[in-house]
KOLFI-992247 format. One record per residue (C-alpha): x, y, z. Coordinates in steps of 0.001 Angstrom, whole numbers, padded with zeros to 6 digits, always signed. Layout:
% KOLFI-992247
XYZ...
This chain:
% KOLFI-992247
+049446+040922-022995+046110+039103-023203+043119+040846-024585+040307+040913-022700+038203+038724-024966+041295+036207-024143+041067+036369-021268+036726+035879-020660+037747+032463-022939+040306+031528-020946+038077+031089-017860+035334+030010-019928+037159+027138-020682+038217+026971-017500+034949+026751-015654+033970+024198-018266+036916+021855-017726+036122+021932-013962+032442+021644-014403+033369+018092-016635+035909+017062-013483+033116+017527-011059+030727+015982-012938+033121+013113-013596+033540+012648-009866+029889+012186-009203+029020+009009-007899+026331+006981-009826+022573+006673-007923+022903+003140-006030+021259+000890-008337+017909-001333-007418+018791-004163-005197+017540-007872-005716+017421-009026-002342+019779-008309+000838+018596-004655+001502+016122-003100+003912+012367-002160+003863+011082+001289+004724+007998+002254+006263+006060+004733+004430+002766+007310+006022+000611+008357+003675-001246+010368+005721-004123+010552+008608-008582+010713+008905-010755+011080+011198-013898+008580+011901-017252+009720+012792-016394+009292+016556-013203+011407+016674-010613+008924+016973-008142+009044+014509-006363+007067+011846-002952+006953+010701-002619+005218+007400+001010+003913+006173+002474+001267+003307+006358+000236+002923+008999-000124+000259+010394-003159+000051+013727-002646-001447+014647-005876-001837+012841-005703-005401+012995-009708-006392+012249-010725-003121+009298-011098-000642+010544-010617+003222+009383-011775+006461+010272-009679+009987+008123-010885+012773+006775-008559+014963+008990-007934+017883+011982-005854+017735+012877-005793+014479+009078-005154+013501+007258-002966+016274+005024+000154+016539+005654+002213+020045+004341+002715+022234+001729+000432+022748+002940-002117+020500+005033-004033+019363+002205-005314+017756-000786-002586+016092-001702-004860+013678+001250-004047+011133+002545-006712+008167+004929-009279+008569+005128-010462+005156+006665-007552+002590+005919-007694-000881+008334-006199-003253+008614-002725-004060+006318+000098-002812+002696-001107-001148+000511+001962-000542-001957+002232+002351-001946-000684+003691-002349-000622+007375-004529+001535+009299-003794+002233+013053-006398+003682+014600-005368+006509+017798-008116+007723+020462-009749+011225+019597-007717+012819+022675-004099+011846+020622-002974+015428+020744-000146+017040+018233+002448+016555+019966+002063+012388+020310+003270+010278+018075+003724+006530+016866+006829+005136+015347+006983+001917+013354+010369+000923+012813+011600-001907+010987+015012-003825+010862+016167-006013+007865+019803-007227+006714+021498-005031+009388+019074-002065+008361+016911-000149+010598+014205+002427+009381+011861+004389+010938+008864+006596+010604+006945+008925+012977+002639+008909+013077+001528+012222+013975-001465+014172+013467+000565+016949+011283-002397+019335+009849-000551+018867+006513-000835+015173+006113-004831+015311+006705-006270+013135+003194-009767+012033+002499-009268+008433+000989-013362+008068+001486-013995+010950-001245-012129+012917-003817-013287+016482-003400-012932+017083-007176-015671+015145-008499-016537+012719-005620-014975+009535-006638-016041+006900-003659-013447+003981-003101-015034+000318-004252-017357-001663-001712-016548-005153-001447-018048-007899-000244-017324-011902+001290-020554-012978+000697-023205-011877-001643-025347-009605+000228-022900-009250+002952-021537-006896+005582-020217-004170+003190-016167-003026+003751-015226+000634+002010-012137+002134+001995-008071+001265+003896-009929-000161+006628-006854-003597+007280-007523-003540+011095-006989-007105+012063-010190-006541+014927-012001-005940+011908-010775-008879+009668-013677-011927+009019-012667-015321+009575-012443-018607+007779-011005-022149+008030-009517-024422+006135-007034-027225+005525-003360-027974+004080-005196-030473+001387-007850-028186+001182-007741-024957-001231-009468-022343+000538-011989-020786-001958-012159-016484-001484-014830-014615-003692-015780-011288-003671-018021-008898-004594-017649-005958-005914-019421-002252-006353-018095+000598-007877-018900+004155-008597-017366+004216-011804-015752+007678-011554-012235+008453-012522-009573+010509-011003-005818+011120-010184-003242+013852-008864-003173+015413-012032-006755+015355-013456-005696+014352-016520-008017+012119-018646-007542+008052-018239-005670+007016-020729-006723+003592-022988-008702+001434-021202-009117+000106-018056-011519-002514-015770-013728-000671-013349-012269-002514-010184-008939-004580-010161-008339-006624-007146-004926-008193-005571-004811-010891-002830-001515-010990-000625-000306-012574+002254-000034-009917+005425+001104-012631+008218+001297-016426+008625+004154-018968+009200+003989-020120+005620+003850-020199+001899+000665-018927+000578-000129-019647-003170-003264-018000-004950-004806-019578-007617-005335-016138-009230-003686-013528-007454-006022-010929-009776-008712-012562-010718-010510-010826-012657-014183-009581-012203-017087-011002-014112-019226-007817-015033-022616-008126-013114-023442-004331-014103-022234-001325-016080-018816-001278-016959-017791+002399-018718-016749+005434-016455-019280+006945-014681-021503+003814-015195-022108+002267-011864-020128-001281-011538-021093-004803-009587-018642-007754-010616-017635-010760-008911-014126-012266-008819-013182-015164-007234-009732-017007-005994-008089-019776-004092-005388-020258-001520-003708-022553-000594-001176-023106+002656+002071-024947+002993+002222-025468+006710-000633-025037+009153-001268-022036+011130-002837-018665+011883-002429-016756+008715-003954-013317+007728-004589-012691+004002-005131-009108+002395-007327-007881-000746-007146-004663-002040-010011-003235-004540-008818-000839-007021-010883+001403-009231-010440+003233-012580-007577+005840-010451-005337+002765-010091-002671+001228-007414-002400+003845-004997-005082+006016-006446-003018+006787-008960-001186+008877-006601-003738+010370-005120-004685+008870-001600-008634+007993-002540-010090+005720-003959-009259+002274-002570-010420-000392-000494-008389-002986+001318-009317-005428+004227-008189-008528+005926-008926-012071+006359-008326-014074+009440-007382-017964+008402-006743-020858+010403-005142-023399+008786-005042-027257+010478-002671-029932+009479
């Protein structure tokens, strides 16, 4: 007869062996796919504007993580109801884009309404809902902690200033241009200089005050930048909490004539995506027209 110190090893051992068979049967995480996969929509959250209407702000992850995608609006690309077109992508970078479309709502959009972009890719379909759930109210204008401002940018010196995820194609300026002719695409820049993230830790090494990306949002072609970040010249300040003007400039240029629609997104010290906090960027849209 087993003692009873036996027997506790026996089904030690025991629970061990079928802890290792369990564990053995696990199936690995599906690894990152180069191309043939879907992409997902993504809400990051909603805000108010100062006339009560409402804005739902949303990015995407491309999964296809070597490959930029295409789905024209219609119904494999479509925001209902009232769509299929609100002014969403058709052009998907790789990997995850933050924030950036804004669809704005009327101020009498109640709880219970929603939106739902859904989008359909290599047999894939993927949806989200857009509601006005209390617990996805952000403030991408201001961080509360120490009132970091997203970057003001500019499309001419002096110009019309644009702050904040305000890509709404109504909104978008306009320019023309040619398949032999580079379109030229400066910008100017202002920035409060502050710093923050969803941890409040300290920045680590250094950084430049505002980083800016141009992408392609629609448009039947290729689009090539010269400088995809080109980097600010420093006009003022430079160091956190040192108020920022720089310039940066770019060029595009268009395989195939069309109506295209370019995006730039402005970036301060918190990063892509705030750092993962939803403030403090800037994004907006350019109309082109391209002729042969």
């Amino acid at each position: 007869m087993k003692s009873a110190a036996q027997i506790v090893g026996v089904l030690v051992v025991s629970g061990l062996a079928a802890g290792v068979i369990v564990l053995a049967g696990q199936l690995p995480l599906e690894p990152a796919k180069q191309f043939g996969t879907g992409v997902t929509p993504a809400y990051e959250g909603w805000f108010d504007n100062p006339d009560g209407s409402h804005n739902f702000l949303a990015g995407y992850l491309n999964r296809n993580r070597a490959l930029e995608v295409d789905v024209p609006i219609g119904p494999n690309n479509k925001i209902e109801p009232g769509g299929p077109d609100l002014g969403q992508p058709t052009h998907f970078l790789p990997g995850r884009q933050t924030g950036i479309l804004v669809v704005t709502v009327p101020k009498p959009f109640t709880l219970q309404q929603k939106l739902t972009w859904t989008i359909t890719l290599n047999g894939q379909t993927n949806s989200i809902p857009l509601k006005l759930n209390p617990d996805y109210n952000i403030s991408p204008l201001k961080d509360s902690s120490v009132g970091n401002t997203p970057p003001v940018i500019r499309f001419v010196e002096g110009g019309p200033p644009v702050q904040g995820p305000t890509s709404i194609l109504a909104q978008a300026v306009t320019r023309r241009t040619s398949i032999s002719t580079p379109l030229e695409l400066p910008v100017w820049a202002d920035d409060d200089a502050k710093y923050t993230n969803n941890t409040s830790a300290p920045m680590r090494g250094s950084r430049p005050p505002v980083t800016l990306n141009w992408a392609k949002y629609r448009g039947p072609g290729t689009v090539t930048f010269d400088k995809q970040r080109p980097t600010l010249d420093k006009l003022k300040g430079g160091e956190v909490n040192e108020p920022f003007q720089g310039k940066g400039a770019t060029t595009a240029k268009f395989s195939e004539p069309g109506e295209y629609v370019l995006q730039v997104t402005a970036n301060d010290y918190s990063g892509e995506g705030g750092g993962g906090f939803q403030c403090c960027w800037t994004n907006s849209l350019v109309k082109v027209t391209v002729t042969p």
